[in-house]
N, C-alpha and C positions, 0 to 999 in steps of 0.2 A: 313681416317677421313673425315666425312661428309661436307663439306664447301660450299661456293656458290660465286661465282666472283664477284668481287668489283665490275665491272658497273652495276647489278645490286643490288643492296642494297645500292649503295650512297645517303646520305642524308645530302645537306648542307644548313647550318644556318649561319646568322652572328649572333655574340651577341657581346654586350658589357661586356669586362671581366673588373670589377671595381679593376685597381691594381695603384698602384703608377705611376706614367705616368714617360716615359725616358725625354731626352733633347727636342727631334725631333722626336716620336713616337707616332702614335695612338693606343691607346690600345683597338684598331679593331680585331680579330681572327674570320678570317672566318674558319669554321667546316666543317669536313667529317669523317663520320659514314660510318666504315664498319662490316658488321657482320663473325664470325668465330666462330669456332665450340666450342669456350670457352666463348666466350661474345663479346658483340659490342665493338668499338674502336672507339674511336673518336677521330683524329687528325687535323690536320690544313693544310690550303691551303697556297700554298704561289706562286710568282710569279719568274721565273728564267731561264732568257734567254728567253725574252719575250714568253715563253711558264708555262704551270701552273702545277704545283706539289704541290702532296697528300704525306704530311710528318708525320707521327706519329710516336712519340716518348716517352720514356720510357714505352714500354710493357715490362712486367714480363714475361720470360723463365723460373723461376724456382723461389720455394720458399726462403724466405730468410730466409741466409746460417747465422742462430742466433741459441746462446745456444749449443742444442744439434747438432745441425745441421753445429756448428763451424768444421774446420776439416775431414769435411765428403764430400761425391759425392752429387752434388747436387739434390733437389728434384722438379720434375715434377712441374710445376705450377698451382694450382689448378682452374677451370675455376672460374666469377664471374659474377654477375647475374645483375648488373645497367653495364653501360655502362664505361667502361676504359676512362678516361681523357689521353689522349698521345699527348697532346700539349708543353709539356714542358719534356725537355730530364730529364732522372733520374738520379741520384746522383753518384758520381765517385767511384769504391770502395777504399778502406782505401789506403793512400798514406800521404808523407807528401805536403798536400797542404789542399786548402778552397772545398767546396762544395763536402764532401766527406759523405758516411756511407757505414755500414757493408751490409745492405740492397741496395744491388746496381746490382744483376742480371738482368739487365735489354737489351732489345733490341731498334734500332730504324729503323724504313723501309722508304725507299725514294723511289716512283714511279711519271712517269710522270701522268697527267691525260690521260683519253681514250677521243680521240676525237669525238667518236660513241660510243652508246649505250653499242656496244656489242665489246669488242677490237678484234682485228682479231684472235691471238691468243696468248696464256698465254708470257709472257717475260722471257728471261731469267733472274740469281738473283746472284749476286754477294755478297757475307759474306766477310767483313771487320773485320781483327783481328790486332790490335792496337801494335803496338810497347810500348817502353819503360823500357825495360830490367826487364822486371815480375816485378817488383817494381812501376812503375809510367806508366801514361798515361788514358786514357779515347775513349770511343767508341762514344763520341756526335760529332765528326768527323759531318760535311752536306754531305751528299750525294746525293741532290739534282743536282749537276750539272752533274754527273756521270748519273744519272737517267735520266735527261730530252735528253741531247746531245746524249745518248747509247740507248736509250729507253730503259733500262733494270729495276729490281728492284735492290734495293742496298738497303744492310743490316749492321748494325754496331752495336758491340755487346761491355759490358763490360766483364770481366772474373776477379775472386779474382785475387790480387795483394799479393806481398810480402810474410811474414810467412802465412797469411790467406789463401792463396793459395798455396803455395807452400812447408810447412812444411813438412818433411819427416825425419821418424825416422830409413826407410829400415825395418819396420817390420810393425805388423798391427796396431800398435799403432796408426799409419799417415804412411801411403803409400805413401800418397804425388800425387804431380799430381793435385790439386784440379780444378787449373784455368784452368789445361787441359781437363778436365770433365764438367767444365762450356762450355768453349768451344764448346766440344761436341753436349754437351744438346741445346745449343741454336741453332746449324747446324741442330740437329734436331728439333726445333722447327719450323724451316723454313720448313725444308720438309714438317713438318703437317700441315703447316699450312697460309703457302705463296701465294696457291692456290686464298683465299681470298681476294688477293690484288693486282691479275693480274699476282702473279710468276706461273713461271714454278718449279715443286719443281723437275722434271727429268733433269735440266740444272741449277745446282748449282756449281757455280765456288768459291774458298776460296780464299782470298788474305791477304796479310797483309807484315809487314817491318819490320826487325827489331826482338826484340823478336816476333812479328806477324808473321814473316818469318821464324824465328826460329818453330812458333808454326803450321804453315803451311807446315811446313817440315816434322815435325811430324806426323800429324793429316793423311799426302800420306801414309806415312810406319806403319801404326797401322792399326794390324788385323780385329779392331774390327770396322773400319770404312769401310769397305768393301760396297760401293754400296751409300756413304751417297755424294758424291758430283761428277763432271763430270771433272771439272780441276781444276789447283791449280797454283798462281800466288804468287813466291816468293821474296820479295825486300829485298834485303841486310839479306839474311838468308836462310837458309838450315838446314834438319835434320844432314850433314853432319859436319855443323861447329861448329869448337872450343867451341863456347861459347853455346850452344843448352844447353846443361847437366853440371846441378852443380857440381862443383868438389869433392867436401868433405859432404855432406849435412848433413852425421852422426855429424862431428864434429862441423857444424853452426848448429843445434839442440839442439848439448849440450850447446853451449856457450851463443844457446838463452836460453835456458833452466834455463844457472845461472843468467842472468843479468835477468830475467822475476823473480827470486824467485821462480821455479819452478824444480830445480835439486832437484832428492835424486840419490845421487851413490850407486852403487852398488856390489857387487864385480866381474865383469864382466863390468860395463859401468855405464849405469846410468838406474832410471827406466821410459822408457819412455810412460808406461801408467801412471804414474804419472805425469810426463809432460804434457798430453794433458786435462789429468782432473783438472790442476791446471789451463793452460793453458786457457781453456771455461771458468771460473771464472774472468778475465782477462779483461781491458777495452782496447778499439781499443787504444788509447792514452800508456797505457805501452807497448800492444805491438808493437806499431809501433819504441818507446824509445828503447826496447830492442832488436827489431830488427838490429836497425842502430847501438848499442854498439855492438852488436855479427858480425857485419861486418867491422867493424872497419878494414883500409886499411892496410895492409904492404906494407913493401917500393916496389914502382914499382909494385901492383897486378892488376891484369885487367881481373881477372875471374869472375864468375858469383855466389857469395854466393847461391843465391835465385833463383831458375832454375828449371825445371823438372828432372827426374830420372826416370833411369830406376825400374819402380814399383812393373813388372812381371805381369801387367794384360792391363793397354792400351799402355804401353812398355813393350813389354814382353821380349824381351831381348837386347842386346848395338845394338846402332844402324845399325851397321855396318852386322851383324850377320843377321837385317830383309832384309837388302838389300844383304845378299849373297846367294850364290847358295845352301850353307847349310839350309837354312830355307825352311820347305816346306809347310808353311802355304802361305795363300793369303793375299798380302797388296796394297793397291789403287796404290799406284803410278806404278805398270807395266801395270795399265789402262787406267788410266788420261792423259788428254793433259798438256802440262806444261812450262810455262813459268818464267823464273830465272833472274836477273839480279842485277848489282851493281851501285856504283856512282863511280865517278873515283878517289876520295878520302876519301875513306871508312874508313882510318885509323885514319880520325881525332879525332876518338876516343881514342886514346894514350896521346893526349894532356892534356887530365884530371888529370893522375896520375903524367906527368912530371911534369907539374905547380906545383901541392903539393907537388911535392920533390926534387924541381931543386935548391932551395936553398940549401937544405941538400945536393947534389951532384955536390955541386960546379958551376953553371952554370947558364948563362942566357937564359931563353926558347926564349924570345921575338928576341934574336941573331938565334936563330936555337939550334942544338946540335952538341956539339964536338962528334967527332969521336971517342975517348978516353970515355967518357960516355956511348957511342952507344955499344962499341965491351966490355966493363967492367961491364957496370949494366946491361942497356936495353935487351940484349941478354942472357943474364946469367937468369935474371927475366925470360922471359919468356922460355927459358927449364928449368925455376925452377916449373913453375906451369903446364907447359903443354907436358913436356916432360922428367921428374922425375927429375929436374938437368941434365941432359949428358949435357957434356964437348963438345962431338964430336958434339951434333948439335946450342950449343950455337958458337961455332968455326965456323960452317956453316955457319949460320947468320950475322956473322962478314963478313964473307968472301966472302958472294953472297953480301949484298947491305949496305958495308962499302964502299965509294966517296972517303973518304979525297980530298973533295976539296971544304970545306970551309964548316964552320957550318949552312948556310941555305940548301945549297944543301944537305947538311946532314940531314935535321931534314925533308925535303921532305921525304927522301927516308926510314927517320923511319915512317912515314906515309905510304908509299909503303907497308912498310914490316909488318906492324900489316892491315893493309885493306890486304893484299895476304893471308896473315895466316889464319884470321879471317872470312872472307870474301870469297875474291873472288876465292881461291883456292877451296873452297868448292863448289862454283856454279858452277866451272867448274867440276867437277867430278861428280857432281849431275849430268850435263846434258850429258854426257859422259857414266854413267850408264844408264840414262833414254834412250839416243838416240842406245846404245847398246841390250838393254835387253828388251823393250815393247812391247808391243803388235803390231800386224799391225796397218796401222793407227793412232797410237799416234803421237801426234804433239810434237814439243819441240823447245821456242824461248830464245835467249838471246840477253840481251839488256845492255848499257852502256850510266847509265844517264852522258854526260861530260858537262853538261852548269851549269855556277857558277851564283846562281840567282842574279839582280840586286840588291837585297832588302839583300844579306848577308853580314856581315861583317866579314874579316878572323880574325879567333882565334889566330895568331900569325902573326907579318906584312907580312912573308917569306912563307905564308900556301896561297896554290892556289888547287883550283880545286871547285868540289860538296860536301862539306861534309857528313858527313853518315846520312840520313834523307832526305836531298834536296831535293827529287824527291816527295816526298809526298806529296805537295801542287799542283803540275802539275800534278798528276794524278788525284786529288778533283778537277782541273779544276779553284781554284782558281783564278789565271793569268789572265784566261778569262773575269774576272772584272776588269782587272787595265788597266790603259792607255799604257802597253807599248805593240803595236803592235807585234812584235819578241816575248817575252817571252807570248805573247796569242795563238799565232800559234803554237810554239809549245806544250803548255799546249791540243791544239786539238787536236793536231796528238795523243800526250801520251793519250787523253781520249777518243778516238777514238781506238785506239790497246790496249788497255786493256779492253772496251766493245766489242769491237769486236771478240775478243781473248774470252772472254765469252759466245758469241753468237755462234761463226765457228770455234773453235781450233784454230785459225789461229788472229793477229793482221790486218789481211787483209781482208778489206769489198770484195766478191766476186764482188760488185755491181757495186762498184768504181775500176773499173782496170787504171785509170792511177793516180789515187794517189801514196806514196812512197810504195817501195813492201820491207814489212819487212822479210828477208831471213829465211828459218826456220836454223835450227843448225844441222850439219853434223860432223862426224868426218872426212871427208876429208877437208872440209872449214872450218871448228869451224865460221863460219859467226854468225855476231852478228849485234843490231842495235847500232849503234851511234845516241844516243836523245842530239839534241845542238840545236842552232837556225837554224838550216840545217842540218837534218836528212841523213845520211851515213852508208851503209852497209860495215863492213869490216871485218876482218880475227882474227882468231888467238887471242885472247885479253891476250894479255901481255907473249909472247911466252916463252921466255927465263925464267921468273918467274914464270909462272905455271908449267915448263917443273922440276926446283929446286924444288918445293914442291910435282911435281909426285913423281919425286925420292925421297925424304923423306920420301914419304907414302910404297913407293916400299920397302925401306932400314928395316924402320920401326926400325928408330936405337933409343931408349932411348923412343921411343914415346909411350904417353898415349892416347890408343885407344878410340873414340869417345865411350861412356858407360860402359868403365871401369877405372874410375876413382875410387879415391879411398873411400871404401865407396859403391859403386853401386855393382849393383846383382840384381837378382832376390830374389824376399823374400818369405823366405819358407817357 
């Protein structure tokens, strides 16, 4: 695609934008125009880190995903011919919360300015994919202090949320997938198009937390990405973990399907092109209503209704299957450089379902958990959803991080035990495969966010550590504005090893040799970093527990294999 570099084509204006004025705001927006091979852009300047960045925000990657277009892969964006307004970020997609629409494919790019005509040479480009369990979340993330501090470009992308993206009937009714093809299309939009604004589209890194890491997992092991990014930066997620792939998605279809007034049964199931054509008729408001009734919780569930699947075309088959030696197609990550890590209390995500049902089970969350709850419900739930019910490995569970010694320590180590499952037993086998089976040359880091910000408050008085998220503000660099010296330092270092790591494979400026030297990962050391307010290289993360869930994977006793759950296949 034809393009031409931002420092040439920049054009700035101030103007007065005539809006409602804030508390303490001039509603001053200085402009910059850059041209690209679809139309001009025009974003805004802003100041950060006593250095100056070019932010433009809400560019369209693809057409919106209305009508016929509900349900479907997304479509190209067509170019436009007056000048793109990208001063103000675009609308969240459908979620329950405020400033949301269905028209929300949208991008935003954060570059530092050139401080010469001509920059020396193009930047690297970092694509930010958003957490928030495919259900909630937003890509207007700043990326501005990543951008100035890294010199890099930095990208943040929306992608459908909930049934709008994620709907799957396992046949062609809805393949499913959808936010994962938005995804796509926006990584390539960069590629075509980043050129324009100082990227390098040869040095494109993907990052993202959470379901972003979940979808970063993915995005390495799909055929069809072959060639579309250079590394891949995964927080608190992997193609390998539990939660990646929807368990049942046939049957959160149908049950959207009744609560939408959109079932007709069948005598085989239900008709799910009826479903989808009822379904485009349909206002984002029922189906977001009918969403939330067809996910409706059971006691103790902590699966993923709304999730990707295996679709048989950018999953073409269970996970596990792309990453083996049986598959002889090519998929990025035996290429890519790669960097994994977790927080040190990943599992505070269990706390959600116990509060809602700790009345029902007898118990006070805010004391911790009895031991008796832990080895009778807790356990039993999850080899209910994740391991077909067995006896033999809900018994495990009991018996690897059952304490009895006193209901706080207890309810720690159910926190242990959902971050190990969920979590970090995956990132460690990610990088264990990765560091076994790559190409020469491939880099591979792991990292352990353990500093508990000062700004959080524990979900429970007896809960300590980073909860699952934590780190996400220290890699945006946020800290770097607030008064507390310690939690700014390290906010540098983290945004410092993740542009860098973007830049050289490596967390480590070649430049800077006596800064911390973050270890790459071996399976002789399993070395990883320790991010605290004093950064530590150490061994091994959580030996004895990930050694319990090798074995489980080894035994593979009762367990439901990551893409074949029930429901999943390929569709023929």
């Amino acid at each position: 695609m034809d393009v031409t570099p931002l420092s040439s084509v920049i054009l700035v204006s101030v103007l007065c934008i005539i809006t409602p004025r804030s508390h303490a705001e001039d509603d001053v927006i200085q402009r910059v125009t850059v041209r690209t091979a679809l139309g001009d852009v025009t974003g805004r300047v802003a100041t950060v880190l006593n250095a100056t960045a070019h932010q433009f925000r809400g560019i369209p990657y693809a057409e919106s995903p209305l009508k016929e277009l509900r349900f479907k892969k997304p479509v190209p964006v067509r170019p436009w011919t007056t000048p793109l307004d990208a001063t103000q970020f675009g609308p969240s997609c459908p979620q329950s919360a405020i400033g949301i629409s269905e028209d929300c494919l949208y991008l935003n790019i954060f570059v530092k300015a050139s401080e010469t005509a001509v920059p020396a040479s193009p930047r690297p480009v970092m694509v930010w994919i958003h957490g928030g369990g495919f259900v909630a979340g937003s890509g207007s993330s700043d990326g501005s202090l990543l951008a100035v501090r890294g010199d890099v470009v930095v990208v943040t992308i929306n992608y459908r949320l909930g049934m709008l993206g994620w709907l799957s009937t396992l046949d062609q009714a809805s393949p499913g997938n959808y936010g994962l093809w938005d995804q796509k299309m926006a990584i390539q939009f960069v590629r075509d198009n980043i050129a324009a604004f100082g990227g390098d589209p040869n040095q494109i890194t993907i990052f993202g937390e959470s379901a972003g890491g979940y979808s970063v997992g993915l995005h390495t092991i799909s055929p069809l990405n072959d060639g579309l990014f250079k590394r891949a930066i995964m927080e608190s997620g992997s193609a390998l973990a539990r939660r990646t792939l929807a368990l049942d998605p046939a049957g959160m279809a149908e049950r959207f399907a009744e609560h939408l007034n959109c079932l007709k049964r069948t005598s085989t199931g239900f008709d799910t092109l009826y479903l989808i054509a009822c379904a485009r008729n349909k206002t984002v408001d029922e189906i977001l209503r009918a969403t939330s009734k067809a996910s409706a919780l059971k006691t103790l569930a902590w699966q993923l209704d709304v999730a990707p699947v295996v679709d048989g075309e950018i999953i073409p088959v269970d996970v596990r299957s792309l990453l083996g030696q049986e598959y002889h197609g090519r998929v990025p990550f035996w290429d890519i450089d790669v960097m994994i890590g977790t927080t040190n209390a990943e599992g505070s995500l269990v706390l959600g379902p116990l509060f809602q049902f700790q009345r029902q089970l007898g118990f006070d969350l805010s004391h911790g958990v009895p031991d008796s709850v832990f080895c009778t419900n807790i356990t039993t739930a999850l080899a209910r959803d994740y391991f077909q019910g067995s006896k033999v490995v809900s018994d495990a569970l009991c018996k690897e991080y059952s304490l009895q010694d006193g209901d706080e320590d207890q309810g720690r180590q159910v926190v242990n035990l959902y971050g190990d499952m969920m979590f970090v037993s995956a990132a460690v086998e990610t990088l264990e495969l990765h560091t076994n089976n790559s190409q020469g040359g491939r880099s591979h880091y792991q990292y352990l966010f353990a500093h508990t910000p000062r700004t959080s408050s524990p979900p429970c008085p007896w809960f300590k550590g980073a909860g699952h998220g934590s780190e996400v503000s220290f890699v945006f660099g946020r800290p770097m504005l607030t008064s507390d010296p310690a939690e700014a330092r390290l906010s540098l270092a983290m945004v410092d090893g993740w542009t860098n790591f973007a830049k050289f494979g490596s967390p480590n400026n070649p430049e800077s040799p006596d800064t911390f030297n973050w270890p790459q990962y071996d399976l002789a050391q399993k070395s990883y970093t320790n991010l605290d307010l004093e950064l530590t290289s150490q061994h091994d993360l959580y030996s004895q527990r990930m050694q319990f869930w090798a074995g489980m994977h080894e035994a593979k006793v009762g367990a439901t294999q990551t893409g074949e759950n029930k429901g999943q296949g390929l569709i023929g």
